[in-house]
C-alpha positions as a LaTeX table, in Angstrom:
\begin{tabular}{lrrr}
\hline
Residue & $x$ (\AA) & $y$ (\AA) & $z$ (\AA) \\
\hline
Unk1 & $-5.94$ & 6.75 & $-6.64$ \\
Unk2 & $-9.16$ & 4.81 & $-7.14$ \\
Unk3 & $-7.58$ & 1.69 & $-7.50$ \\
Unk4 & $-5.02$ & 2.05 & $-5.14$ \\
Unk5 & $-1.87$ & 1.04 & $-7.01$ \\
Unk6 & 1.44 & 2.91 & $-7.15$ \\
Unk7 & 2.08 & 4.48 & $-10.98$ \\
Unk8 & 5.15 & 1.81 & $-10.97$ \\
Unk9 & 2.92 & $-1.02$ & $-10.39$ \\
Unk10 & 0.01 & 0.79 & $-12.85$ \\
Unk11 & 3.15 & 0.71 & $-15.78$ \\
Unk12 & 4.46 & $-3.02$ & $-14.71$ \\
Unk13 & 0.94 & $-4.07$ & $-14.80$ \\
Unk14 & 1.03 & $-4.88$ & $-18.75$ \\
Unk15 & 4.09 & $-6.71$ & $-18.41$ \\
Unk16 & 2.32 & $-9.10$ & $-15.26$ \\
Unk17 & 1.10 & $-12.28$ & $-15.54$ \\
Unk18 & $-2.52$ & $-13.20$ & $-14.41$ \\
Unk19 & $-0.91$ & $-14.82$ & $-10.73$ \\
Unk20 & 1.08 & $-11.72$ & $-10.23$ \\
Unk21 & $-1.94$ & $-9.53$ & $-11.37$ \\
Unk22 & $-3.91$ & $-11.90$ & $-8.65$ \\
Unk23 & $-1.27$ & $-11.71$ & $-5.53$ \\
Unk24 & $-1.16$ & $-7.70$ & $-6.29$ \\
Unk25 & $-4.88$ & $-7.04$ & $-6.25$ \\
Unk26 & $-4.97$ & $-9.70$ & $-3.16$ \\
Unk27 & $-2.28$ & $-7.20$ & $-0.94$ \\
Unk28 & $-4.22$ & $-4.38$ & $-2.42$ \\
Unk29 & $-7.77$ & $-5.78$ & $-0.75$ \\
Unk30 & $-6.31$ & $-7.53$ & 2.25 \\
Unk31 & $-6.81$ & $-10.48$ & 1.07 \\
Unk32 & $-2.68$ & $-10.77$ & 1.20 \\
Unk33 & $-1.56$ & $-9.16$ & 3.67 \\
Unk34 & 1.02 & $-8.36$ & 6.53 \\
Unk35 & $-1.07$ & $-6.78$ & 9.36 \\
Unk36 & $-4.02$ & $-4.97$ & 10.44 \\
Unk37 & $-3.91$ & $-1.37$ & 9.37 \\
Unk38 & $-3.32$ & 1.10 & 12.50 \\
Unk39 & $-5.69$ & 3.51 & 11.52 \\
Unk40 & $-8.98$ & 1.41 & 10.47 \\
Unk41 & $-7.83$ & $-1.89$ & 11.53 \\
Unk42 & $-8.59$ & $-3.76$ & 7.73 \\
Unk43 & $-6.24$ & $-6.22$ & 6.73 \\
Unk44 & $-3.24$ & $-4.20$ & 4.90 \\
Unk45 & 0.06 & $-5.46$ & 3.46 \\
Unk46 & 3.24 & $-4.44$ & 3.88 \\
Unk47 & 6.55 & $-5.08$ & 1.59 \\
Unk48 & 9.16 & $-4.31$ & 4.37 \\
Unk49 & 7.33 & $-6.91$ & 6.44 \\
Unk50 & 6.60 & $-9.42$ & 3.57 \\
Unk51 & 10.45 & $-9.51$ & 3.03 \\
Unk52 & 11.37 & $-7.20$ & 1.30 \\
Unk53 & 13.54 & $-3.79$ & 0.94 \\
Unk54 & 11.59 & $-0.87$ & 0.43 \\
Unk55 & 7.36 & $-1.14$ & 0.55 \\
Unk56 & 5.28 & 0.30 & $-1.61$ \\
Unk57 & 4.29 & 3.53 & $-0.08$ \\
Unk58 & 7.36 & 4.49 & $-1.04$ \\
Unk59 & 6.39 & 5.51 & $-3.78$ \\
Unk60 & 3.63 & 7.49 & $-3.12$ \\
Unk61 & 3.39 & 11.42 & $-3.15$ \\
Unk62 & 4.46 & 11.97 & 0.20 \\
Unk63 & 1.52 & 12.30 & 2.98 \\
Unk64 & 0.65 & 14.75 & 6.27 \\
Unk65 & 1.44 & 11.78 & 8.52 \\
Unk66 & 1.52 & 14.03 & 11.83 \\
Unk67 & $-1.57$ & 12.31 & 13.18 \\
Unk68 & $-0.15$ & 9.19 & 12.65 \\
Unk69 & 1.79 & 7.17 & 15.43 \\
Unk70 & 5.36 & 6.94 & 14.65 \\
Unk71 & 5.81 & 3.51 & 12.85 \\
Unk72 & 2.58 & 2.94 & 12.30 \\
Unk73 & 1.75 & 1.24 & 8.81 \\
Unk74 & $-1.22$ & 2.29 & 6.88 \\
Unk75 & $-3.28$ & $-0.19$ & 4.42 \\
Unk76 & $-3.18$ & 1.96 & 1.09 \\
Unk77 & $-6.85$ & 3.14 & 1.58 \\
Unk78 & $-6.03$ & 5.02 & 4.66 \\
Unk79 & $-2.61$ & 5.98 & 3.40 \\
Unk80 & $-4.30$ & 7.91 & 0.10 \\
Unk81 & $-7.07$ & 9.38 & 2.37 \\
Unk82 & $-4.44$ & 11.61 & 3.92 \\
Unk83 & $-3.56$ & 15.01 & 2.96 \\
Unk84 & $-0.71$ & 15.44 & 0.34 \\
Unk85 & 2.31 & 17.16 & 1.92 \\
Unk86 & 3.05 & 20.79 & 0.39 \\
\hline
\end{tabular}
């Protein structure tokens, strides 16, 4: 929660090298990233759009998104600030 990483990329982290450690904690800030969040409007980064099959907030308890425009994609900030579904 406070640092914003998934538990699968909090047990791969070990197991990381120092570029991959970089590029993660570079998608986590913005620094990488995909788009502007829809919410705040912050740099966010998105694995669907980066090329990939599923995204990380996949993997995340799942969120009251109902306030949310439908296909709108959250930076991880925003995404963690939202309610947990029951």
């Amino acid at each position: 929660m406070g640092c914003f990483r998934t538990m699968a990329e909090i047990g791969e982290w070990r197991h990381m090298s120092d570029n991959q450690h970089s590029n993660k904690i570079g998608q986590i800030k913005g620094i990488r990233s995909t788009h502007s969040c829809s919410q705040c409007g912050k740099p966010a980064y998105c694995d669907i759009s980066a090329g990939k099959s599923t995204c990380w907030c996949f993997e995340l308890s799942k969120r009251n998104t109902s306030a949310i425009k439908s296909g709108a994609c959250l930076c991880r900030e925003c995404l963690s600030a939202l309610p947990l579904l029951d």
